[in-house]
ROSE-4610 file (N, C-alpha, C; in Angstrom, 1 decimal, always signed):
// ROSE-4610
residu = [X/X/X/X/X/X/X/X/X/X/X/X/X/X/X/X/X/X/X/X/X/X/X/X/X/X/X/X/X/X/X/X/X/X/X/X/X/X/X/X/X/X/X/X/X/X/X/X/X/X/X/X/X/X/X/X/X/X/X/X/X/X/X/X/X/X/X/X/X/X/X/X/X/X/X/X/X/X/X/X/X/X/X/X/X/X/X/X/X/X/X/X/X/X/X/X/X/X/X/X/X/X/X/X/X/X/X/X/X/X/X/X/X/X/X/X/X/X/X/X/X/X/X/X/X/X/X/X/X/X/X/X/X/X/X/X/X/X/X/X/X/X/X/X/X/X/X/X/X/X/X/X/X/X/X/X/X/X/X/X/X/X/X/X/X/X/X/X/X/X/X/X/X/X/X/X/X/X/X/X/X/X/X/X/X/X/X/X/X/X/X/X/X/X/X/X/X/X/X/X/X/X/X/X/X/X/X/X/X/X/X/X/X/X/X/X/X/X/X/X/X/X]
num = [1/1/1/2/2/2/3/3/3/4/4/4/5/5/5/6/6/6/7/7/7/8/8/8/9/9/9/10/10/10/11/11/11/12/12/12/13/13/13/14/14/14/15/15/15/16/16/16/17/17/17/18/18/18/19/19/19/20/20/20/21/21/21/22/22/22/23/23/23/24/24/24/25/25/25/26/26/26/27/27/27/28/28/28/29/29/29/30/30/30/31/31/31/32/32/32/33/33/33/34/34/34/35/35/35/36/36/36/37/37/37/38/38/38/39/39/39/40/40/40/41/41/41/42/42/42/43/43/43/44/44/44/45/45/45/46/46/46/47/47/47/48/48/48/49/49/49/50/50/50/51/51/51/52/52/52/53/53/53/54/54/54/55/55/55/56/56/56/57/57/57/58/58/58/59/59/59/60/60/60/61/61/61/62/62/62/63/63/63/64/64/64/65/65/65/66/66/66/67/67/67/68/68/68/69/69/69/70/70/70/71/71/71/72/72/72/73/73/73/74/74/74]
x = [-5.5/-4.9/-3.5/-2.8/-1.1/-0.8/+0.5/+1.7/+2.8/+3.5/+4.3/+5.4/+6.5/+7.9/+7.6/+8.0/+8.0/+9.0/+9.8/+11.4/+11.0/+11.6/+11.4/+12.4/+13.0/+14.3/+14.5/+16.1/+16.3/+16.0/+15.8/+16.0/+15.1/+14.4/+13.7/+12.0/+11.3/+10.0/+10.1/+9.0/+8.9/+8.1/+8.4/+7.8/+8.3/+6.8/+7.0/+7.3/+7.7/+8.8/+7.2/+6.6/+5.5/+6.1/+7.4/+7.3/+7.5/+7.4/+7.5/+6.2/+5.1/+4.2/+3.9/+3.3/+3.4/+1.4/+1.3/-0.1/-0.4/+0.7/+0.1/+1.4/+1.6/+2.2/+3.2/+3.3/+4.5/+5.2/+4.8/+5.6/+6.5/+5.5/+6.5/+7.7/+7.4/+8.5/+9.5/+8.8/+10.0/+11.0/+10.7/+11.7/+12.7/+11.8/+13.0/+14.1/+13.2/+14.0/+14.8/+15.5/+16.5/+17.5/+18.5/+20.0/+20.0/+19.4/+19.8/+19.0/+17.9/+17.7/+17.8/+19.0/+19.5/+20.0/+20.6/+21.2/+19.8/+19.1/+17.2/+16.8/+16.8/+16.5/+16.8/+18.6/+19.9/+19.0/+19.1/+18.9/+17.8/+16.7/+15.4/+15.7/+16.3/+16.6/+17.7/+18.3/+19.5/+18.6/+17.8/+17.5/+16.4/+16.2/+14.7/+16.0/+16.3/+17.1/+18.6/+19.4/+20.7/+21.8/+22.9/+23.9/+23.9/+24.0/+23.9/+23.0/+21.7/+20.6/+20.4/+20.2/+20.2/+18.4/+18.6/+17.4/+16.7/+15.7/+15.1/+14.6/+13.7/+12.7/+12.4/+11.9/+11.5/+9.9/+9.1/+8.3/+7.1/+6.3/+5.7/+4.4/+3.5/+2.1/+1.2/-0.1/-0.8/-1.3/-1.9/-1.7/-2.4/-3.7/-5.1/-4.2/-3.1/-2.5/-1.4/-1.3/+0.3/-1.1/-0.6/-1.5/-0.8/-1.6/-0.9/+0.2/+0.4/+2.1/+1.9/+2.5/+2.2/+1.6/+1.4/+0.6/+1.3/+1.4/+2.5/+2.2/+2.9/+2.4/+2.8/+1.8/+2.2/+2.3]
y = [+9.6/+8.6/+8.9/+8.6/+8.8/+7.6/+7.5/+6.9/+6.8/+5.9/+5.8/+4.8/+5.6/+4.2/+3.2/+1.8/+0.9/-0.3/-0.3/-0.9/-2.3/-3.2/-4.8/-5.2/-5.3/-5.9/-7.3/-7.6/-9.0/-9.5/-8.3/-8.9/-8.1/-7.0/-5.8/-5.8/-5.7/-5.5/-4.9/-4.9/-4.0/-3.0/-1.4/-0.4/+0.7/+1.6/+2.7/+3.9/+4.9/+6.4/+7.0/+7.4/+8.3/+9.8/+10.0/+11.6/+12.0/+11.5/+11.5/+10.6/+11.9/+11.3/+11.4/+10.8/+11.1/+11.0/+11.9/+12.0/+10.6/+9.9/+9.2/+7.7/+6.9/+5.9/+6.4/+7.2/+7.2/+8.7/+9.2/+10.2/+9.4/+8.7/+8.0/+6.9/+6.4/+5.1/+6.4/+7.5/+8.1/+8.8/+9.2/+9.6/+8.8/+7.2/+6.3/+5.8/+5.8/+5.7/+6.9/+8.1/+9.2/+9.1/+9.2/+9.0/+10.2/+11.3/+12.5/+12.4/+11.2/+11.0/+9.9/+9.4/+7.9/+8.3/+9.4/+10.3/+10.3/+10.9/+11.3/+9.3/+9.0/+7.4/+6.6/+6.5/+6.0/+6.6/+7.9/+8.4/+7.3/+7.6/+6.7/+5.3/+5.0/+3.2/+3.1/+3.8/+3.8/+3.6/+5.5/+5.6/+4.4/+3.3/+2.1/+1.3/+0.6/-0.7/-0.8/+0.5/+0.7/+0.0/-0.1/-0.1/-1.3/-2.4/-3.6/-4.3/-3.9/-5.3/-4.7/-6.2/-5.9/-5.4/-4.7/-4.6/-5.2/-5.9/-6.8/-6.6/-5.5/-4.8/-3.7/-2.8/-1.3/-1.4/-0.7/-0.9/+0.8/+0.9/+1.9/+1.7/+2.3/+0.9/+2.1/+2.2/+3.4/+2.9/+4.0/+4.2/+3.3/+2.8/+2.1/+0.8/+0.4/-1.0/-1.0/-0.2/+0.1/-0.1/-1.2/-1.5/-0.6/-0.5/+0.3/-0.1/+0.3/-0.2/-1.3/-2.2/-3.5/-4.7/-4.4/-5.1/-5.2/-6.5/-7.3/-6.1/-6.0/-5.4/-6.4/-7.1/-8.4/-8.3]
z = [-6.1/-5.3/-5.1/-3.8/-3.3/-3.5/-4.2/-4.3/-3.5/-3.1/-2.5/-3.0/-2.8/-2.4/-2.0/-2.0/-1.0/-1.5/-0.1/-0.4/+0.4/-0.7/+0.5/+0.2/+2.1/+2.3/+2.5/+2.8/+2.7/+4.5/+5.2/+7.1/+7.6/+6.4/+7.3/+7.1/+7.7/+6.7/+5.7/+4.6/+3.6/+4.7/+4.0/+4.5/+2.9/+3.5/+2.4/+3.2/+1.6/+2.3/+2.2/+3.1/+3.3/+3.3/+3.2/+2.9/+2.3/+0.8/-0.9/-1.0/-0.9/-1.7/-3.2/-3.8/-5.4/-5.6/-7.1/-7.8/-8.0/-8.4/-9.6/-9.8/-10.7/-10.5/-11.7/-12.6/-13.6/-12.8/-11.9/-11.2/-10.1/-9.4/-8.5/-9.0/-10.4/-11.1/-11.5/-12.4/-12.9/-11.2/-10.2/-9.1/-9.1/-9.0/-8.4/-9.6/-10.6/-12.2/-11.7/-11.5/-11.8/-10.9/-11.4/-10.4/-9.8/-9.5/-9.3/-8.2/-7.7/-6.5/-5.6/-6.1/-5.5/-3.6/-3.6/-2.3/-0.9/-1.8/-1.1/-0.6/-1.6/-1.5/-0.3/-0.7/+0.3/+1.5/+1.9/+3.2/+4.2/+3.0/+3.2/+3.8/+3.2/+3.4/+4.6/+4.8/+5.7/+7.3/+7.1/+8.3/+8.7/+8.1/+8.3/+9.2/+7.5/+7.8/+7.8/+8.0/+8.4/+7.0/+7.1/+5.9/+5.5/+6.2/+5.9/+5.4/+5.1/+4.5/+3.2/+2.6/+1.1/+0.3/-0.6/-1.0/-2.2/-1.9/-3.1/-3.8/-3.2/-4.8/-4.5/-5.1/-5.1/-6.1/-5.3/-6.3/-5.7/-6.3/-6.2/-6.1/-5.2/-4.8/-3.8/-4.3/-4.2/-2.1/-2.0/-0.5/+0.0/-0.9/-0.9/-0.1/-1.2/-0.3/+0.4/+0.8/+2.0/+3.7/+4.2/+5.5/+6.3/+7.5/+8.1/+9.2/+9.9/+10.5/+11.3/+11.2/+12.0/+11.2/+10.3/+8.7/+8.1/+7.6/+6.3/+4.8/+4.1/+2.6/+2.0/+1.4/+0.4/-0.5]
């Protein structure tokens, strides 16, 4: 099963980074757990929902439930 990112903002939809995919769910928590990829992250979230919206959660959520584009991820 693929893992993914998935960032829910305060103005933006939630959407996931599909180009960090991960095995498994303690691969994907430890990425976002390491400061040494906060840079990779930033980029990710910039290029969605730009400098200004805040972000609410971070969570890590296998591909089975990421809908596809146009679909709420609840």
């Amino acid at each position: 099963m693929t893992w993914f990112i998935v960032f829910f903002m305060a103005n933006v939809d939630p959407f996931a980074v599909k180009t960090l995919p991960f095995d498994n769910r303690n691969e994907c928590v430890a990425y976002v757990n390491d400061p040494s990829n906060s840079s990779r992250l930033a980029i990710e979230v910039i290029d969605i929902a730009g400098f200004m919206d805040e972000i609410l959660a971070v969570a890590c959520l296998p591909e089975s439930e990421i809908p596809e584009d146009g679909e709420d991820i609840v």
